[in-house]
N, C-alpha and C positions, 0 to 999 in steps of 0.2 A: 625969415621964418624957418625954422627946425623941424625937418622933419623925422618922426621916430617909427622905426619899425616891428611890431609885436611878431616873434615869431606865432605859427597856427599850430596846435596840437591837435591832430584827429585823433580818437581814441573807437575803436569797430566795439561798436553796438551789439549786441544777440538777445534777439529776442526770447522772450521765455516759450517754450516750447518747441524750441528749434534747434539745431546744431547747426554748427560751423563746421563739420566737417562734410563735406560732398556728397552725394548724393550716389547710389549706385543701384542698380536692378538685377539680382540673380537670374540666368537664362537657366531654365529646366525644362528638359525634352517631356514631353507627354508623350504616353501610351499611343493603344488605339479604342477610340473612341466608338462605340456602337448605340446608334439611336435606337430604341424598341420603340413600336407605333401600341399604342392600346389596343388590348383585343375585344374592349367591350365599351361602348357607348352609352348611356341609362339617358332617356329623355322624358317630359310628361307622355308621351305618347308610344313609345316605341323602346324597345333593346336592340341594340345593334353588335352585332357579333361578326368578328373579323377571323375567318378562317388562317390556318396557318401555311407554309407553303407544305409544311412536310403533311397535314390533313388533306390539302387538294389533292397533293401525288399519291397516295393510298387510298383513294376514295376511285370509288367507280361508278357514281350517281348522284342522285341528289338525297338521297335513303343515308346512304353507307355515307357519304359527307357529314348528314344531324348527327350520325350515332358517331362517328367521331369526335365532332366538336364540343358536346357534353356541355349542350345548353340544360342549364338545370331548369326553365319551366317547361321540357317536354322530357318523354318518354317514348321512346325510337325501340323497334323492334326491327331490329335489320335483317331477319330471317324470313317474318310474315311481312316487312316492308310497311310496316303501320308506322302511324305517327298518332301523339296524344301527349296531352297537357299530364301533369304527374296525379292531377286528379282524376285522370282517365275519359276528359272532354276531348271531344273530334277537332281535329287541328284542319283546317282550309290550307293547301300549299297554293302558292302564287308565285309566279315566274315572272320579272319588270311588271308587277301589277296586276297581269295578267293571270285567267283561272289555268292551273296546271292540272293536265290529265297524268294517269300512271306514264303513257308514254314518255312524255314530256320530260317528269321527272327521272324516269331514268336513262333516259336519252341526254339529260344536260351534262354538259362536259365541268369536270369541278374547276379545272382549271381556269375558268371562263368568270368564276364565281369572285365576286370582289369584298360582297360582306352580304348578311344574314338579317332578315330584322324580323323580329318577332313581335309579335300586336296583339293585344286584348281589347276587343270589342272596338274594333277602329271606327273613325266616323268617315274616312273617305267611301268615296261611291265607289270606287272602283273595286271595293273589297267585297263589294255585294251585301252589306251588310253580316258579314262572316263573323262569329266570335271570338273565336282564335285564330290567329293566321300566322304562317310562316312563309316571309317573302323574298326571295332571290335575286340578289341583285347582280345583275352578272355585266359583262363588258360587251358594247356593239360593235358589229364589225361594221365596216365601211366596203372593203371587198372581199371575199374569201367565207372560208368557214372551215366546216369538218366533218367527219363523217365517225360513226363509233359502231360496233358489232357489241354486241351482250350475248351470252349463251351459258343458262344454269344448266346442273341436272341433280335430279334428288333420285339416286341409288335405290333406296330404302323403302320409300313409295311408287318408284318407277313412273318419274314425274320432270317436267321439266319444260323448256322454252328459250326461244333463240328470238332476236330484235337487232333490227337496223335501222337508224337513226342517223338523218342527215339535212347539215344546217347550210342555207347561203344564202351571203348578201349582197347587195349590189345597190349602194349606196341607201336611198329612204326602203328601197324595198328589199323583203327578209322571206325564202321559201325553206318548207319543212319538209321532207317527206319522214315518214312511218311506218315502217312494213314488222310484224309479227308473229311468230304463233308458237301454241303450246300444246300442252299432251297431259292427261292425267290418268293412269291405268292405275285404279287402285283395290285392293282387295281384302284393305283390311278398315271399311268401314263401318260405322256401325253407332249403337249405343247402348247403356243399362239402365233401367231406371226405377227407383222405388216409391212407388205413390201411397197415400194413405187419404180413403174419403169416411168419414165418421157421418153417419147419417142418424138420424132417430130411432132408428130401431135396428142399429146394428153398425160394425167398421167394418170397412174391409180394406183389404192389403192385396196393391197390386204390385208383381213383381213381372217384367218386360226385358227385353234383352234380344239383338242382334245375333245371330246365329254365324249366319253366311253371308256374304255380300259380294259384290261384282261392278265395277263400276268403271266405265269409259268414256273419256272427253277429250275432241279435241276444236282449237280454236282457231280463226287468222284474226288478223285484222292490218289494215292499211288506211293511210293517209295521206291527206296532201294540202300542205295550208297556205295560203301565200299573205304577207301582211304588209301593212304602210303603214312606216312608224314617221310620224311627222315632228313628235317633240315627244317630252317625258305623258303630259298629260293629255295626247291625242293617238291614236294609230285607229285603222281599220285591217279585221282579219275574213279571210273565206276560207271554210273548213270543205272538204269532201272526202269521207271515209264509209269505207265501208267494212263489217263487223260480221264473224258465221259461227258460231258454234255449234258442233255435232255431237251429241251424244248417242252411242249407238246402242250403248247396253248402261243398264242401271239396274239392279234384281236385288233384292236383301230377302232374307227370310230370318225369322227369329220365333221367340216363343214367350206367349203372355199365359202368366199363372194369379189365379186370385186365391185368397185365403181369408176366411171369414174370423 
């Protein structure tokens, strides 16, 4: 028996859409990379506002913090220290949920402040049922805290006020103290005013107007709070403060003129 040998021809295959030549990956350096965090939140319930670092370090309250961050549904007067929706509705401030007194708010440290949230007509309890609210949400301490001094003065009215504000914690439990006071010597109060009563048998025209005035006031006030924060949705607080205002002089005189 003969046996025959066929030589084998392989012939390389390529399939369609491929190449036979090799495969290589370009290496290119990147930059530097910087993540931006969002500085605003939109939920059904709530706007959340993330202050920036360079707004915390130029802030010196919780006042002067709104009127920088330039939330557009309020209207921040950081001179009269008001707050109000831009339709000129009373705004509730809240501090972790909690009611914030003037104290409070300018005694909070910004830096402390981690984001902003603003509520229309909330349905938590803890809001008190408030219509507008603007709430605080700041960082807890575990130990430690801070202490901060404020002292304005208004030149021009010869007016003004000095506050010490002091936080500490020590683990669930959180004490405040609050000591204050202020001065108002002013002497340029007053007012004008033009009425007009039209009656049936005749109008008359009153014209009124502040003359002279005289006017002194001074205030303290102090506090002392101690609180047990147990979780987000539980704490207990004990307040004891005490409040004086003296006015020693108040005098106006002015002059009412009618005209028939």
């Amino acid at each position: 028996m003969k046996h025959y040998i066929f030589p084998l021809i392989v012939l390389p295959l390529v399939a369609h859409g491929q190449t036979s030549v090799s495969d290589s990956v370009a290496v290119k350096e990147l930059g530097e990379v910087t993540i931006v965090a969002d500085a605003q939140r939109t939920s059904a319930t709530k706007t959340v506002y993330i202050p920036s670092a360079n707004q915390k370090s130029t802030a010196s309250g919780g006042i002067s913090l709104l009127s920088r961050m330039n939330i557009p549904q309020l209207s921040v007067n950081p001179i009269a220290e008001t707050v109000k929706t831009v339709d000129n509705q009373g705004v509730s401030l809240y501090i972790n949920y909690h009611p914030a007194t003037d104290e409070d708010i300018s005694g909070l440290n910004p830096g402390d402040v981690k984001r902003v949230e603003y509520l229309d007509f909330p349905v938590d309890p803890r809001f008190q049922r408030s219509q507008h609210v603007v709430n605080f949400i700041t960082q807890s301490y575990t130990y430690g805290g801070y202490t901060k001094l404020n002292g304005k003065e208004r030149f021009m009215v010869c007016s003004g006020e000095a506050s010490l504000y002091s936080k500490f914690a020590c683990r669930k439990m959180e004490y405040d103290l609050m000591v204050s006071g202020d001065y108002d010597y002013n002497s340029h109060i007053g007012s004008v005013a033009d009425e007009t009563y039209r009656l049936e048998s005749q109008t008359i025209r009153r014209e009124s107007a502040t003359e002279s005035a005289r006017y002194r006031q001074r205030g303290f006030y102090s506090a002392f709070r101690a609180s047990w924060n147990r979780n987000d949705k539980f704490s207990f607080r004990n307040l004891v403060s005490y409040r004086r205002i003296h006015t020693p002089k108040y005098d106006t005189s002015g002059l009412v003129h009618d005209k028939n």
